[in-house]
C-alpha positions as CSV (number, residue, x, y, z in Angstrom):
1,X,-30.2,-19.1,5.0
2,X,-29.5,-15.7,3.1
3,X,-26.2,-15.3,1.2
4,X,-24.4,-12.6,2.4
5,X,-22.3,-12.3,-1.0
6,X,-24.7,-9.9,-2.8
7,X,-25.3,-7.6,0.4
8,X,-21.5,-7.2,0.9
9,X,-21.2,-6.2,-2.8
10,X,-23.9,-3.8,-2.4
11,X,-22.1,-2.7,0.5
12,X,-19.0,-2.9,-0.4
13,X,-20.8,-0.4,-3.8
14,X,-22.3,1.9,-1.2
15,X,-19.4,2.4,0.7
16,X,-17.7,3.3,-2.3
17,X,-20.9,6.0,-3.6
18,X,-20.6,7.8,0.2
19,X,-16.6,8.0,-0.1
20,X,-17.3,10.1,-3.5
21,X,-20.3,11.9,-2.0
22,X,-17.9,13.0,1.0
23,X,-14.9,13.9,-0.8
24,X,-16.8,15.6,-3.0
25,X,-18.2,18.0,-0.6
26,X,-14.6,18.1,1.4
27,X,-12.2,19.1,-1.8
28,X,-14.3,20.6,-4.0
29,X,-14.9,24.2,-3.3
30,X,-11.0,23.9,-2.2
31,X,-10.2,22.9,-5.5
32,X,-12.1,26.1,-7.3
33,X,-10.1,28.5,-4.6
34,X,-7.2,26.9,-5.7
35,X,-7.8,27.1,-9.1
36,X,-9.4,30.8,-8.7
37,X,-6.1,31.8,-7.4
38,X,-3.7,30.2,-9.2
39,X,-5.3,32.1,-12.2
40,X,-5.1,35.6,-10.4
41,X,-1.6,34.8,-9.5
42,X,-0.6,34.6,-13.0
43,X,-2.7,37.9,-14.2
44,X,-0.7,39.7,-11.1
45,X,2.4,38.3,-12.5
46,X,1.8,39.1,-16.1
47,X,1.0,42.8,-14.9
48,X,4.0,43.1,-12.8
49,X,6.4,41.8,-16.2
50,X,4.7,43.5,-19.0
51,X,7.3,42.4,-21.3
52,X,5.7,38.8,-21.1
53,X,2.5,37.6,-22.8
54,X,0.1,35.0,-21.9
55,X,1.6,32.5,-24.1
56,X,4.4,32.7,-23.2
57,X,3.7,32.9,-19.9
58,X,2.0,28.8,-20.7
59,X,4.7,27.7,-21.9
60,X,6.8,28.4,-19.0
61,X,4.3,26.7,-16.8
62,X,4.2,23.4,-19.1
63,X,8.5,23.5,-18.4
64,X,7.4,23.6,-15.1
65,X,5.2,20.8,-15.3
66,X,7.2,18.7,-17.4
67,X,10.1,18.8,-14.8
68,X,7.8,18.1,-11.9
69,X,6.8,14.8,-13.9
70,X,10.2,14.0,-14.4
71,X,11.2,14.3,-10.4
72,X,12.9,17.4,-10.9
73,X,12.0,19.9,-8.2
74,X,11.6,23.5,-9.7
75,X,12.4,24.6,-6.5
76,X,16.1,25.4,-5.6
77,X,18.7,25.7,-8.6
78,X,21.0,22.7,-10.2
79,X,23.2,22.1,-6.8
80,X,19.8,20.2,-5.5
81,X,20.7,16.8,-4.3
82,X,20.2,14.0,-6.9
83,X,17.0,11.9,-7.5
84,X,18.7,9.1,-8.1
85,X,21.6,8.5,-5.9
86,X,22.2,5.0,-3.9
87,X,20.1,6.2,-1.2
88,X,16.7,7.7,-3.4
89,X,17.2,4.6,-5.6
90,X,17.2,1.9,-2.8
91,X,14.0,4.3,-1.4
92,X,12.7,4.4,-5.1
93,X,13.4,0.4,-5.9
94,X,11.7,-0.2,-2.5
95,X,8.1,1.7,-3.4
96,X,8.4,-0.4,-6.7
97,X,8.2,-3.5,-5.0
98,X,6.1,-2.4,-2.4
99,X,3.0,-1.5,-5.0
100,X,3.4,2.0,-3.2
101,X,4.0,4.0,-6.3
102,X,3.9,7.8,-5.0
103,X,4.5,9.0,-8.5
104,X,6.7,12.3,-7.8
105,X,9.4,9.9,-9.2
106,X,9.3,7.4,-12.4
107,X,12.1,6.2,-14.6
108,X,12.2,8.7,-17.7
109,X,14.9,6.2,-20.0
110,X,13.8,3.7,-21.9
111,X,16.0,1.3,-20.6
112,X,14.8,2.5,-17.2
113,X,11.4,1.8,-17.5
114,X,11.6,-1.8,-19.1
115,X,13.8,-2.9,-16.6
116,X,11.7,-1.4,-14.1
117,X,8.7,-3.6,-15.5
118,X,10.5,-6.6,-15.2
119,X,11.7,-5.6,-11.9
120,X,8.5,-5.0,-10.5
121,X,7.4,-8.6,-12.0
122,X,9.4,-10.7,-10.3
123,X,10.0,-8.1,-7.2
124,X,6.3,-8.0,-6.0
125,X,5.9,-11.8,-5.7
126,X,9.4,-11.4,-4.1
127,X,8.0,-9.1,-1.6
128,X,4.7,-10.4,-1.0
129,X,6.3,-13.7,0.1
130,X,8.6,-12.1,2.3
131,X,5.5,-9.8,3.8
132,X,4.1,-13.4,4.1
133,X,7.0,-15.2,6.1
134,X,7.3,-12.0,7.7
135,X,3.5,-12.4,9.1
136,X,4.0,-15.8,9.9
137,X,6.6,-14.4,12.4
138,X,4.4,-12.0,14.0
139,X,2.0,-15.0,14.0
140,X,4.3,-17.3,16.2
141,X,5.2,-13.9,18.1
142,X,1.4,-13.8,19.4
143,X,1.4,-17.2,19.9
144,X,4.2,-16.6,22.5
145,X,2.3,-14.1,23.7
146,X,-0.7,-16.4,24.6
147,X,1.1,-18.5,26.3
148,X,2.6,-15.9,28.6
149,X,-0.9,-14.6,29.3
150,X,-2.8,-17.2,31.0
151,X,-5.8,-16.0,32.2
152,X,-9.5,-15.3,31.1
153,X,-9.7,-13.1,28.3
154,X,-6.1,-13.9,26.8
155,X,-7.2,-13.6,22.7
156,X,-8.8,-10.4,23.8
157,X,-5.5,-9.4,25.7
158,X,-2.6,-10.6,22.9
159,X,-4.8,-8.6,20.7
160,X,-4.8,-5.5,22.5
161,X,-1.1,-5.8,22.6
162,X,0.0,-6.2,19.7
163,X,-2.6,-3.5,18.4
164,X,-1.2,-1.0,20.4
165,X,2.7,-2.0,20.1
166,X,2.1,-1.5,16.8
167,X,0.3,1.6,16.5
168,X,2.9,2.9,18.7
169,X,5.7,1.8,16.5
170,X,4.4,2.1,12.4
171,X,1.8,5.2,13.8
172,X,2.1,7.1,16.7
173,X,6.2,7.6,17.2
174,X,7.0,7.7,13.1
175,X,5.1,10.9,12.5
176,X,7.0,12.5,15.2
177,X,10.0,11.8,13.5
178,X,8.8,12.9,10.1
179,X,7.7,16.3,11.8
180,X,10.8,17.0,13.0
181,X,12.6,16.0,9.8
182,X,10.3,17.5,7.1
183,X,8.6,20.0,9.3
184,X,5.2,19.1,8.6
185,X,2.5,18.9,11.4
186,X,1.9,16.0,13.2
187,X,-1.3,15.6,11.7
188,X,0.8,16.0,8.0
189,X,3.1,13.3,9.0
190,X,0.3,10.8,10.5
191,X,-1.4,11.0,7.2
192,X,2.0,10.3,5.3
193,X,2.5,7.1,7.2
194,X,-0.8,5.8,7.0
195,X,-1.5,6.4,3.2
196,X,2.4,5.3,2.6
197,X,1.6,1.4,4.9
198,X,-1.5,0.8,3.3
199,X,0.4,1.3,-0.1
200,X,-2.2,3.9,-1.4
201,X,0.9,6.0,-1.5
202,X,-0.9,9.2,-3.4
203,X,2.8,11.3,-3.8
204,X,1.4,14.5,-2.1
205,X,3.6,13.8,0.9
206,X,7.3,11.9,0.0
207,X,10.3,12.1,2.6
208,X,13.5,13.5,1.6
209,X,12.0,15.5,-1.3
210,X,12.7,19.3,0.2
211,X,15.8,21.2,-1.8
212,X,16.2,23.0,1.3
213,X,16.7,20.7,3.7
214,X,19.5,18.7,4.4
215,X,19.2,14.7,5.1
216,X,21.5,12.5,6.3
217,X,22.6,10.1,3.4
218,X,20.5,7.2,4.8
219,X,17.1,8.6,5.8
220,X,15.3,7.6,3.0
221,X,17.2,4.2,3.3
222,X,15.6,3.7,6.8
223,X,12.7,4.9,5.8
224,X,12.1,2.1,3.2
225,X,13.1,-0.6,5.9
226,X,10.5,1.4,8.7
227,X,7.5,1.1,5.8
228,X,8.4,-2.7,5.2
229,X,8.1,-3.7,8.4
230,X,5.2,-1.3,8.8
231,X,3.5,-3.0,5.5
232,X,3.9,-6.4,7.4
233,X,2.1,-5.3,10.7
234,X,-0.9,-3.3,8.9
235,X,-1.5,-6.2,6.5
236,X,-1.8,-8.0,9.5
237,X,-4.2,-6.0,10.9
238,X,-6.2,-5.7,7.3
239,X,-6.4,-9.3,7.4
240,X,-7.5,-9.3,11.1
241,X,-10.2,-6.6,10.1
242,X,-11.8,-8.9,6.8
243,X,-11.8,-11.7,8.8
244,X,-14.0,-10.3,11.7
245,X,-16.2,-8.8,9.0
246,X,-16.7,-12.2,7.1
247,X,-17.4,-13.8,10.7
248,X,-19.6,-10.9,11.1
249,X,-21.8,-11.1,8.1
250,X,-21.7,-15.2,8.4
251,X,-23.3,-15.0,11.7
252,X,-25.6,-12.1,10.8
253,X,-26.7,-14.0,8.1
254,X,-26.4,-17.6,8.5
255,X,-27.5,-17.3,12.0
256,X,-30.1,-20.8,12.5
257,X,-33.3,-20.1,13.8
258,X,-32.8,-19.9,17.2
259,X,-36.7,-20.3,18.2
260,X,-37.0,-24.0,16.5
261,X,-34.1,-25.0,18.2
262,X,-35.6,-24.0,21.4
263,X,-39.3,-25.8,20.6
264,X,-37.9,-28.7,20.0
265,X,-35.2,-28.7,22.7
266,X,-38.1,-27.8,25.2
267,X,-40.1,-30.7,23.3
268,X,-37.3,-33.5,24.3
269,X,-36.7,-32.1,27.6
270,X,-40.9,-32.8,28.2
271,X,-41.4,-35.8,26.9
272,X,-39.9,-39.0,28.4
273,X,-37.2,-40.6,26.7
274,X,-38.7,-43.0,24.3
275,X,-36.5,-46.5,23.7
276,X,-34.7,-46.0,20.3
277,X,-35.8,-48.7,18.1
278,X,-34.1,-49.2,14.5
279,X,-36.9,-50.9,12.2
280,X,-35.4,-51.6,9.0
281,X,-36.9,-51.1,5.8
């Protein structure tokens, strides 16, 4: 028998190696346009407004940076809807918790950012037991399931059910909503909810962050209910995943040796059953 520890670690290595190869490639050469650009941009601008130099021209940029950090939107003037109102705070307390972390908003207070340590401390174990009793649920939900579908192929069935509910519901209706809202695309909004479930959560795509648009009060409120539920089902199907990859690699590689098994099955079924007799030593 082969242990299939060191080949899923290799694995697990090269999976990581092609991901960098490919993003490489992908986001590279965007990344020197971008940066080409940008820099002609601010040549253009510093021709246009002579009465500017370079320097100063930095500086203004690092203000700009410094408020984008700070989850002030440079966009829009000071009537901009608040980052930190009851709604954007239950959203913000909820990506804490979550491990989400998008990173367009942190606490910038002292006081704010040691509470949110201990916040997060005892919050995530909060929320991973809820995610947890929360599985269990869907657990006893597919178990109903089976039992309603009594026929050949049931596991295969259940599965395929609750797979596609919810896709439909955390992947396929959600983006929809968000292009509708936000006006991104659809493919814009599919990528939002993906990255936001699996908690990846890189901040290039946040809800409710555009000075001119106008939300309802609790969007971002049901939008932090919508990803916990969400969180529950695509752990699910994580844990689904791993576990048909471990069986996978078990049988792959702790498979017995099928052709001994066979010989000396063969061997039994040839010879003539022999009386068992127990001679002790």
């Amino acid at each position: 028998q082969i242990s299939w520890t060191p080949l899923l670690v290799l694995g697990y290595l090269f999976y990581l190696l092609l991901g960098a190869m490919v993003f490489q490639l992908l986001e590279k050469q965007a990344e020197t346009h971008f940066r080409d650009q940008f820099q002609l941009e601010k040549l253009k601008f510093l021709q246009n407004y002579t009465c500017l130099d370079r320097q100063a021209l930095e500086q203004f940029v690092q203000v700009l940076m410094e408020a984008w950090e700070k989850g002030v939107n440079p966009e829009g003037n000071s009537t901009n809807p608040s980052n930190w109102d009851f709604s954007n705070s239950f959203f913000f307390a909820g990506t804490v918790v979550t491990t989400i972390g998008y990173g367009n908003l942190s606490p910038s207070t002292v006081a704010g950012q040691i509470f949110c340590v201990f916040y997060a401390l005892f919050g995530v174990p909060l929320n991973l037991a809820f995610l947890n009793q929360l599985g269990k649920g869907l657990n006893a939900h597919l178990i109903t399931l089976e039992r309603w579908v009594q026929k050949p192929g049931r596991a295969q069935v259940q599965l395929a059910i609750f797979l596609t509910t919810g896709t439909l519901l955390f992947l396929v209706f959600p983006p929809l909503v968000f292009s509708y809202v936000e006006g991104w695309s659809y493919g814009e909004g599919f990528y939002f909810t993906f990255i936001t479930l699996s908690t990846i959560g890189f901040g290039d795509y946040v809800v409710g962050t555009n000075p001119n648009k106008h939300y309802i009060p609790v969007y971002r409120s049901l939008t932090a209910i919508w990803i916990v539920f969400g969180l529950a089902w695509l752990a699910l199907v994580f844990n689904v995943g791993a576990d048909l990859m471990e069986k996978f690699l078990q049988l792959k590689w702790h498979k017995p040796d099928l052709s001994l098994a066979e010989g000396a099955t063969t061997k039994l079924e040839d010879e003539p059953e022999q009386p068992r007799i127990h001679i002790p030593s």
